[in-house]
C-alpha positions as CSV (number, residue, x, y, z in Angstrom):
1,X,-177.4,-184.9,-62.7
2,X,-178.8,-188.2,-62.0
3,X,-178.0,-190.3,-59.0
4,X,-177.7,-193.0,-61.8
5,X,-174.9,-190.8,-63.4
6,X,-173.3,-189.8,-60.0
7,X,-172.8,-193.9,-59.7
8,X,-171.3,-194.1,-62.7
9,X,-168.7,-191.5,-62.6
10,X,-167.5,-192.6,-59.0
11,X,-166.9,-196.2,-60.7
12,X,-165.3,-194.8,-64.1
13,X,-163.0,-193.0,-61.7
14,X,-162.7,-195.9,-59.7
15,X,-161.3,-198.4,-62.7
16,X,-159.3,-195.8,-64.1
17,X,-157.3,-195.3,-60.6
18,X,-157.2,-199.1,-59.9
19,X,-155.7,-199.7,-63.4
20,X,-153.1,-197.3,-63.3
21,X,-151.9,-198.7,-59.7
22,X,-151.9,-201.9,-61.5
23,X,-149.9,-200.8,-64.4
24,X,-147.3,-199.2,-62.3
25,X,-146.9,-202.5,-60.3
26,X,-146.3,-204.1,-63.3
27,X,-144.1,-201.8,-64.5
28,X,-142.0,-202.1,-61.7
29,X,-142.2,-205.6,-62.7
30,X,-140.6,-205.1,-65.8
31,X,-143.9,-206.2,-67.7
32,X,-144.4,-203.0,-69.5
33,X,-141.4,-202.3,-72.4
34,X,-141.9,-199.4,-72.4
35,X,-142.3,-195.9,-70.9
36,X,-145.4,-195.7,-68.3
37,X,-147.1,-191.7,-68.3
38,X,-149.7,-192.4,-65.8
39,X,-152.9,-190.1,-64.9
40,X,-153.7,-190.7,-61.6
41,X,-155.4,-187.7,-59.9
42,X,-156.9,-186.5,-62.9
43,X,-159.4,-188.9,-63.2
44,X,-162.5,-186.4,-63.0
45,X,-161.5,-185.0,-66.0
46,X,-161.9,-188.0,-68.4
47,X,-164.7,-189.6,-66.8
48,X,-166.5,-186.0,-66.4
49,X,-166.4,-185.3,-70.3
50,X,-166.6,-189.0,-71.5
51,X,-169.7,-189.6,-70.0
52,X,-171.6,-187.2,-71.9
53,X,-170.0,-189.1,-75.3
54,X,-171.5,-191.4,-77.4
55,X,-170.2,-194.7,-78.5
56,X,-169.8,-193.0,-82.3
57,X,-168.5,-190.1,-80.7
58,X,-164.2,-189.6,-81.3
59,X,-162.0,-188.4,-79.3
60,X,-157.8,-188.0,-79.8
61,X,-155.7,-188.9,-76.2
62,X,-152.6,-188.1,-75.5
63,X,-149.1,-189.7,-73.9
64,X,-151.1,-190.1,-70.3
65,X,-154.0,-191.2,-72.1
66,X,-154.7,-194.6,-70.3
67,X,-157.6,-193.0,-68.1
68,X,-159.7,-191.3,-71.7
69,X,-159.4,-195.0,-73.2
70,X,-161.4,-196.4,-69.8
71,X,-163.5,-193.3,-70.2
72,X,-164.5,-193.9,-73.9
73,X,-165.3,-197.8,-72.6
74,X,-161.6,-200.1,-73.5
75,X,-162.0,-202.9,-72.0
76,X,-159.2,-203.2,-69.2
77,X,-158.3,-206.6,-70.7
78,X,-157.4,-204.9,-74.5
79,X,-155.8,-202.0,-72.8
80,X,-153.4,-203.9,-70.2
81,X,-152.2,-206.2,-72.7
82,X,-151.6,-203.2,-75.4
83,X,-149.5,-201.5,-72.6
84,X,-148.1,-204.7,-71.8
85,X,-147.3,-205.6,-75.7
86,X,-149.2,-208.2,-76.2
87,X,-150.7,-209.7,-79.3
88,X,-154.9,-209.8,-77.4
89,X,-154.2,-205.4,-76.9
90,X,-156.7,-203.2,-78.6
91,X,-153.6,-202.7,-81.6
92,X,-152.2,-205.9,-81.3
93,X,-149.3,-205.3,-79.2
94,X,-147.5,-203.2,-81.7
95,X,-149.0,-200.0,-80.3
96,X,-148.1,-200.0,-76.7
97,X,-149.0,-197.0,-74.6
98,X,-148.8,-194.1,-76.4
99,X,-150.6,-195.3,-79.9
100,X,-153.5,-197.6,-78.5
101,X,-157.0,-197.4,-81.5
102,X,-159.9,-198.4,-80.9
103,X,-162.2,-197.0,-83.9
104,X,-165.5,-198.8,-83.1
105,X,-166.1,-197.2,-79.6
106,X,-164.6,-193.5,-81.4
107,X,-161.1,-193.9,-80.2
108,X,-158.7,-192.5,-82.5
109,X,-155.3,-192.7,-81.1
110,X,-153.2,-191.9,-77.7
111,X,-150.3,-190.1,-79.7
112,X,-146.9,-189.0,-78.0
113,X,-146.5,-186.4,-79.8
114,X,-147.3,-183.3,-78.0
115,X,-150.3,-182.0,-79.1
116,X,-150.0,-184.5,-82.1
117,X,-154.2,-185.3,-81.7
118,X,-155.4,-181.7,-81.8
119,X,-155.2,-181.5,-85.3
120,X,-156.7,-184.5,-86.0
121,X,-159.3,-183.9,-83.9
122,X,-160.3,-181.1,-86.1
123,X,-159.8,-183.8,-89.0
124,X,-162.6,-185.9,-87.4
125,X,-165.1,-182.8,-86.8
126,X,-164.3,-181.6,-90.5
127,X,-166.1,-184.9,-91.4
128,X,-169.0,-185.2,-89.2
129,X,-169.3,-181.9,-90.2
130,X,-169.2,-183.0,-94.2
131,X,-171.7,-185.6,-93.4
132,X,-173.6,-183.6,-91.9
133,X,-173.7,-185.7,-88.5
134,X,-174.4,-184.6,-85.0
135,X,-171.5,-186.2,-83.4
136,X,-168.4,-184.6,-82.0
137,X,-165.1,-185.1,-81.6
138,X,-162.9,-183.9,-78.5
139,X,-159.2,-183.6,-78.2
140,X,-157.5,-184.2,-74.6
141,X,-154.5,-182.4,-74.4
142,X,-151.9,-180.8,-71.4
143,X,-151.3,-176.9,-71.1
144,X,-147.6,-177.6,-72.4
145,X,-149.5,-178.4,-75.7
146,X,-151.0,-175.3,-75.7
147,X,-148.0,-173.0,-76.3
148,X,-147.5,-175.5,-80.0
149,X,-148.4,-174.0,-83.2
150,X,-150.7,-177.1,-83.6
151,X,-153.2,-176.0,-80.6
152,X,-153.1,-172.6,-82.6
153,X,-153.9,-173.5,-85.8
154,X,-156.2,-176.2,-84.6
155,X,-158.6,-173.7,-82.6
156,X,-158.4,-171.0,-85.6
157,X,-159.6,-173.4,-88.3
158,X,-162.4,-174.9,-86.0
159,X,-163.8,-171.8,-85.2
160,X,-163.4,-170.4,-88.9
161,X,-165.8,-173.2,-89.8
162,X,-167.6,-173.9,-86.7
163,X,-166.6,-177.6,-86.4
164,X,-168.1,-179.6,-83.4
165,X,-164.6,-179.7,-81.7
166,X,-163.9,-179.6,-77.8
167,X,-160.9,-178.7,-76.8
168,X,-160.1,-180.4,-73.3
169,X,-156.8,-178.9,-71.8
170,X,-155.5,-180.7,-68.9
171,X,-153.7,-178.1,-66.9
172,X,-151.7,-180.6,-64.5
173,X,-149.4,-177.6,-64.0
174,X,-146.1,-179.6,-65.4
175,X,-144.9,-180.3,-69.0
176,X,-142.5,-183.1,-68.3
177,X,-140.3,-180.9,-65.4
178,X,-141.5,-177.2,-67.0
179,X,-143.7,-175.6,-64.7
180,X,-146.5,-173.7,-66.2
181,X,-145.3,-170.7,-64.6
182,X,-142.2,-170.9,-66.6
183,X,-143.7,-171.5,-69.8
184,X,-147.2,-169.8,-70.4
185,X,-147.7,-166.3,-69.8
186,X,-151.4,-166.4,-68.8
187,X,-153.1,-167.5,-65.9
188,X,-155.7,-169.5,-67.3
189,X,-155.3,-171.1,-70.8
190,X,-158.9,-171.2,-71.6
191,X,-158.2,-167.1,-72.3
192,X,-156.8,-168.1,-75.8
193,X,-160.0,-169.0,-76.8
194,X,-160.9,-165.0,-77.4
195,X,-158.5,-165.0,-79.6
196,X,-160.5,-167.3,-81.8
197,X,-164.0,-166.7,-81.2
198,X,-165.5,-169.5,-79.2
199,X,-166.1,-170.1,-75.7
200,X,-163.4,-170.7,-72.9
201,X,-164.0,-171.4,-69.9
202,X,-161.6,-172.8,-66.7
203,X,-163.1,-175.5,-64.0
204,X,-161.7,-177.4,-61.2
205,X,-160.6,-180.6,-62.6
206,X,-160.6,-182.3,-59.4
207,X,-164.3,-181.8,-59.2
208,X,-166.2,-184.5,-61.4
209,X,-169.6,-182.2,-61.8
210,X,-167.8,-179.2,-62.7
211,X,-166.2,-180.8,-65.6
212,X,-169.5,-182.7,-66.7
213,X,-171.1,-179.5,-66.4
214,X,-168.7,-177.4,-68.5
215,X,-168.5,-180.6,-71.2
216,X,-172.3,-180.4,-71.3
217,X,-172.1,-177.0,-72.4
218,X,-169.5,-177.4,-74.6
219,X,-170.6,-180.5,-76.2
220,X,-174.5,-179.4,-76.6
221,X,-173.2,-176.4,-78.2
222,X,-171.2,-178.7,-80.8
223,X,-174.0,-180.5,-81.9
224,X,-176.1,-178.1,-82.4
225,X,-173.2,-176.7,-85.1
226,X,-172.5,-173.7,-83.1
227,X,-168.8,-174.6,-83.2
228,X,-165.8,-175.3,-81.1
229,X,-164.8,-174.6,-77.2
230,X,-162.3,-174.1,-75.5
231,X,-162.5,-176.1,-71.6
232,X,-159.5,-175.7,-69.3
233,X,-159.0,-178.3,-66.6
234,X,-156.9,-177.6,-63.3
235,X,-156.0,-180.3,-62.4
236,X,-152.3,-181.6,-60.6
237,X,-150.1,-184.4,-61.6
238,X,-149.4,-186.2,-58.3
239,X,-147.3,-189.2,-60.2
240,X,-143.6,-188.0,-62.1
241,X,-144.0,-187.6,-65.5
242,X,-142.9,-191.3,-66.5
243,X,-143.0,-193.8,-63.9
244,X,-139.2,-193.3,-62.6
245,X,-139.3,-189.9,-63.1
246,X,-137.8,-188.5,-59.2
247,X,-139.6,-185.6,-59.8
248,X,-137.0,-183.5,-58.0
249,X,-137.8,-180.5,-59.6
250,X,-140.6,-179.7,-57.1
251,X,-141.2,-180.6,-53.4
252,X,-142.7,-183.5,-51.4
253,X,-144.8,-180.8,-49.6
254,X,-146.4,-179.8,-53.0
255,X,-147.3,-183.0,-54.0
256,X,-148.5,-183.9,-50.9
257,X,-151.0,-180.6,-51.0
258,X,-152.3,-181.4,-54.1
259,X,-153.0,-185.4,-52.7
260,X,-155.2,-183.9,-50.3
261,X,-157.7,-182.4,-53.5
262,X,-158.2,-186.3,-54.5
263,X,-160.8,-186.5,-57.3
264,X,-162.4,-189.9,-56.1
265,X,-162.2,-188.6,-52.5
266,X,-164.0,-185.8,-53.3
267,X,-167.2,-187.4,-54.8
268,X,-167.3,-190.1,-52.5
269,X,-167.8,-187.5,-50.1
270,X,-170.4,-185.6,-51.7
271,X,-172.3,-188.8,-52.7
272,X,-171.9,-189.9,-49.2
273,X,-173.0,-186.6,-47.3
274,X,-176.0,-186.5,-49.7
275,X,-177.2,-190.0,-48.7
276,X,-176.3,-191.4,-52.4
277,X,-173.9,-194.1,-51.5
278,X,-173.4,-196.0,-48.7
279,X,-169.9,-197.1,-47.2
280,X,-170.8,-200.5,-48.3
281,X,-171.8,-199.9,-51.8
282,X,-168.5,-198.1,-52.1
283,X,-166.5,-201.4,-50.9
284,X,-168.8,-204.0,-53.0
285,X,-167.8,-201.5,-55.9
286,X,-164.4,-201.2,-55.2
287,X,-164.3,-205.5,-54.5
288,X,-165.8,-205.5,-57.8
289,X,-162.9,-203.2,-60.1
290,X,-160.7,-204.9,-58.3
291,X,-161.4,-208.1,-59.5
292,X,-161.8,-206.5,-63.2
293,X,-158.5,-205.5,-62.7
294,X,-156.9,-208.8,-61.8
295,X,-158.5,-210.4,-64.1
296,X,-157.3,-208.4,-67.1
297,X,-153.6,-208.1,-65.6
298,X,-153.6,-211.9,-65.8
299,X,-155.6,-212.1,-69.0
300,X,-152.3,-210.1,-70.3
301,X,-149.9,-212.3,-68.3
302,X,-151.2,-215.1,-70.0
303,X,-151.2,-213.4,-73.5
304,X,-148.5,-214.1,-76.3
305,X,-146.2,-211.4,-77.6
306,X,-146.6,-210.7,-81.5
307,X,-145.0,-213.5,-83.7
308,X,-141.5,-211.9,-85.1
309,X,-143.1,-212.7,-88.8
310,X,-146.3,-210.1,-87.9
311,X,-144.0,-207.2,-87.7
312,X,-145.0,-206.2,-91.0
313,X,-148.8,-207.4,-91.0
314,X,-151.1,-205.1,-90.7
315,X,-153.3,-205.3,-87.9
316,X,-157.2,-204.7,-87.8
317,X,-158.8,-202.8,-85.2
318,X,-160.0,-205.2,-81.8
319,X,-163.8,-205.0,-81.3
320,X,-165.8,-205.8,-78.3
């Protein structure tokens, strides 16, 4: 990996943290309406695989899917405002969290539904595939998704016809208050891929280069029409499931654990330790998101709401 690249992933990680902190004080605010699912401490995993994307490349979010939109390249200013409701968000406002589009940068939808973007995923590889393109598209979902007929029949049709199709599980170890122990028989999802010939594999998801690593593979692989994979993610959600969630069906001691396997702290370390980054370069680049940040919070302050008479006007795509 490139130093270059090493840069880069620290400060995709970097945004996506500071934006979620920002949402969830506005939130508390009352300037979301709406539920807030936010993916702090998971922030290798988006930035790991969406690096390796191209801008015509698709992928399908989820619920939490505010960090895979920074990833693909939202600009905070569309995103805060769509969270926020307001008319300047990539959808106009009428989207909010869990259905924000952006089709020219290749995103296609953070959907609610629970394991609602899978399939259509497998839509969006059918047709590269049809047109004989070498893009590909990648699905984020969680490991509660995983146990839906949707994952299923997702991963058996891809293989069948060898669509250039990633499946990125995020194995944060919770659906909503289910622990995975409760709810999936196997240790490691990425097992079920066997069952439908194609590659599975399961990486820390705390560790940015293991997950670029493991999306390189799997990505290469797709373009070269050798089909699907199957990447698991470990990963822990250190936030509740909604912002208000208490959470109280696991301890403070567990969470606390799990802080201590930070993502970002992680690979500020290692660029550190290898003489990379500087202390100072991290703080100019923090000063720097920060600002980003405050900027779009009060570019979405300032916005309008959607005009009562819009509710039935269709509204095109935002481009940047």
């Amino acid at each position: 990996m490139e130093k270059e690249t090493k840069i880069r992933l620290l400060e995709t990680m970097l945004r996506i943290r500071k934006a979620e902190l920002q949402l969830a004080a506005l939130f508390k605010l009352g300037k979301i309406p709406s539920a807030a699912h936010l993916y702090e401490g998971q922030e290798a995993i988006a930035a790991g695989v969406c690096a390796l994307l191209r801008r015509d490349d698709c992928i399908t979010s989820t619920h939490r899917g505010h960090g895979h939109c920074i990833a693909k390249g939202m600009p905070l200013k569309r995103l805060i405002s769509e969270v926020s409701g307001k008319k300047t968000g990539c959808c106009g406002g009428k989207g909010g969290t869990m259905h924000m589009f952006q089709p020219d940068i290749g995103i296609m939808g953070t959907i609610g539904i629970v394991g609602g973007g899978i399939p259509i995923a497998v839509g969006i590889g059918l047709a590269f595939h049809m047109q004989r393109r070498d893009n590909v598209a990648v699905s984020f979902f969680s490991e509660g998704a995983s146990n839906n007929g949707a994952f299923h029949e997702s991963l058996n049709l891809a293989s069948l016809w060898k669509l250039p199709v990633i499946f990125v599980c995020e194995n944060n170890l919770y659906a909503t208050s289910v622990s995975v122990r409760r709810s999936t028989p196997v240790e490691n999802i990425s097992v079920r891929a066997a069952g439908y010939g194609m590659p599975g594999v399961t990486v820390d998801g705390n560790r940015v280069d293991d997950v670029y690593a493991a999306g390189m593979e799997a990505i290469d692989r797709a373009r070269r029409g050798d089909g699907p994979s199957l990447v698991e993610c470990k990963t822990y959600r250190v936030r509740g499931h909604f912002e208000g969630d208490d959470a109280s069906y696991r301890s403070k001691e567990e969470v606390a654990e799990a802080r201590k396997r930070d993502p970002i702290d992680y690979w500020k370390r290692l660029l550190k330790d290898a003489g990379e980054i500087t202390e100072a370069e991290v703080d100019k680049m923090t000063a720097a998101i920060d600002a980003e940040v405050a900027e779009a919070a009060a570019f979405a302050e300032a916005s309008p709401f959607p005009a009562p008479e819009d509710a039935l006007v269709l509204t095109g795509p935002a481009k940047d």
